[in-house]
N, C-alpha and C positions, 0 to 999 in steps of 0.2 A: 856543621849541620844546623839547621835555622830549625827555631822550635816550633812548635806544632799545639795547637790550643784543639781537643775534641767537641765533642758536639752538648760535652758535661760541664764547660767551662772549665777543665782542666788539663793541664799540661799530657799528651798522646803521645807515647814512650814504643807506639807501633813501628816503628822506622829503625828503632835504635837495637843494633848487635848487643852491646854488652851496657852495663852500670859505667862506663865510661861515658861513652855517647849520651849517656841521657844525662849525666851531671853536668857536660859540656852544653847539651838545649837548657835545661837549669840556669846555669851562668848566663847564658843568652838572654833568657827570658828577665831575671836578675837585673841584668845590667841596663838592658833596653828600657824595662818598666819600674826598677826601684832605686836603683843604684845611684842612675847617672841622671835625673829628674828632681824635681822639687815638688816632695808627696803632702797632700795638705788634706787633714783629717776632715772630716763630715765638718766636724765641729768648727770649723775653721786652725785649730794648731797645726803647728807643723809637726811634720814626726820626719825625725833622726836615725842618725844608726843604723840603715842599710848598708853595712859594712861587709866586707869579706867572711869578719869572722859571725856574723849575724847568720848571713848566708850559710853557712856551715854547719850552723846549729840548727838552721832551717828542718835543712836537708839530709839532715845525719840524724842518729839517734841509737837509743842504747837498749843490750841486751837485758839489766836490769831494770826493767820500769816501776820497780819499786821505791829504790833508792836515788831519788832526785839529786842527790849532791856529787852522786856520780857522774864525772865527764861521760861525753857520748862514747864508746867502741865502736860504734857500726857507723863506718863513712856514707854510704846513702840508704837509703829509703827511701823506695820510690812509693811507698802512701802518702806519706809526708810530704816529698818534692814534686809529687804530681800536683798538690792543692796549691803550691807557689800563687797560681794567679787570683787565691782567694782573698790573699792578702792585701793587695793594691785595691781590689771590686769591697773589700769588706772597709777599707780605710775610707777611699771617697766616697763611701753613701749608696753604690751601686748593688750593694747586696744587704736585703734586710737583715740586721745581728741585734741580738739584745747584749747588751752592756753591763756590765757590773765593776766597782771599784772597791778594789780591797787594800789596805793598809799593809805598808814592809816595813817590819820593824828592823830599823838597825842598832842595835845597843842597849838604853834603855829609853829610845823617844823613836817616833815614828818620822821616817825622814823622806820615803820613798809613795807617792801612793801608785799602785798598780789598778791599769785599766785593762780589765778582757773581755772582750769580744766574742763573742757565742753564734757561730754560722750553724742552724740547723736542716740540712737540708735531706729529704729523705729520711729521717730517724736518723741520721751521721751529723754529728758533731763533731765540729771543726774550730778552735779555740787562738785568738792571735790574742798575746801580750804584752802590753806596753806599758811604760815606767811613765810617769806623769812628772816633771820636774818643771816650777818656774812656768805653768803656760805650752811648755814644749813635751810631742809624745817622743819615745825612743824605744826602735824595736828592742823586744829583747830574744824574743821566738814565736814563735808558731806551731802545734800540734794538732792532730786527731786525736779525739776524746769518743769514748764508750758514756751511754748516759747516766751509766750510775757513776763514773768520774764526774761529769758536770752535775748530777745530783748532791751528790757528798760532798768537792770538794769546790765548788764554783757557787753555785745558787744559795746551798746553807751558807758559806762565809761570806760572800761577797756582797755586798748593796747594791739592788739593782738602782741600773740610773738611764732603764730606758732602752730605745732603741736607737738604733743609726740606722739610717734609709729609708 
């Protein structure tokens, strides 16, 4: 089954019988436009990491939303896996995001710094994360955010640094 882009810019799951079929247009859509291409950020870097298991975390997510160190349980969700094509439109420039970069500490020095990305459209917030290593971005996920998440836990920590698009 070939996937289906709506009229919201995002992936139309109208077609599809079950969470099968539409992880299957997922994959498609995945493979077609992130996977199997050479994705090159607004900023000029490249971004990495369109992997299988990227994908998965994409597209999956967990009954605990509280506790983030928890792996995913829930194999799809389709809030999540609909927004897939915001991620390619929010990396090249094609959808206005504000930007902020925040610091990962690992150990006792800071090794990682993390770039996110802030899609708002219609009062929904939609959030892509990426690791900044050396000049190169690398996915690490993609979620939908409520605005008191991107209040609390994005805009107070994070330095903005702007927009893309």
């Amino acid at each position: 089954m070939a996937y289906k882009i709506g009229e919201d810019g995002l992936l139309d799951f109208s077609g599809c019988a079950n969470d099968e079929e539409k992880l299957d247009q997922c994959w498609e859509y995945f493979a077609e436009n992130l996977n199997d291409v050479e994705v090159i950020a607004f900023d000029g870097k490249l971004v990495r990491g369109f992997t299988e298991l990227s994908f998965n975390h994409i597209v999956s997510g967990s009954s605990n939303k509280y506790d983030t160190a928890l792996d995913h349980d829930i194999d799809f969700m389709e809030k999540r896996a609909a927004r897939l094509p915001l991620i390619a439109k929010v990396l090249k420039g094609e959808l206005k995001s504000r930007v902020y970069r925040m610091s990962h500490r690992r150990g006792k020095k800071t090794s990682v710094r993390r770039v996110l990305t802030v899609i708002e459209v219609e009062h929904q917030y939609y959030v892509v994360v990426l690791d900044e290593v050396k000049g190169i971005y690398k996915i690490r996920t993609a979620f939908p955010a409520t605005k008191s998440y991107y209040e609390q836990c994005i805009r107070s920590q994070g330095t903005n640094a702007g927009t893309w698009g």
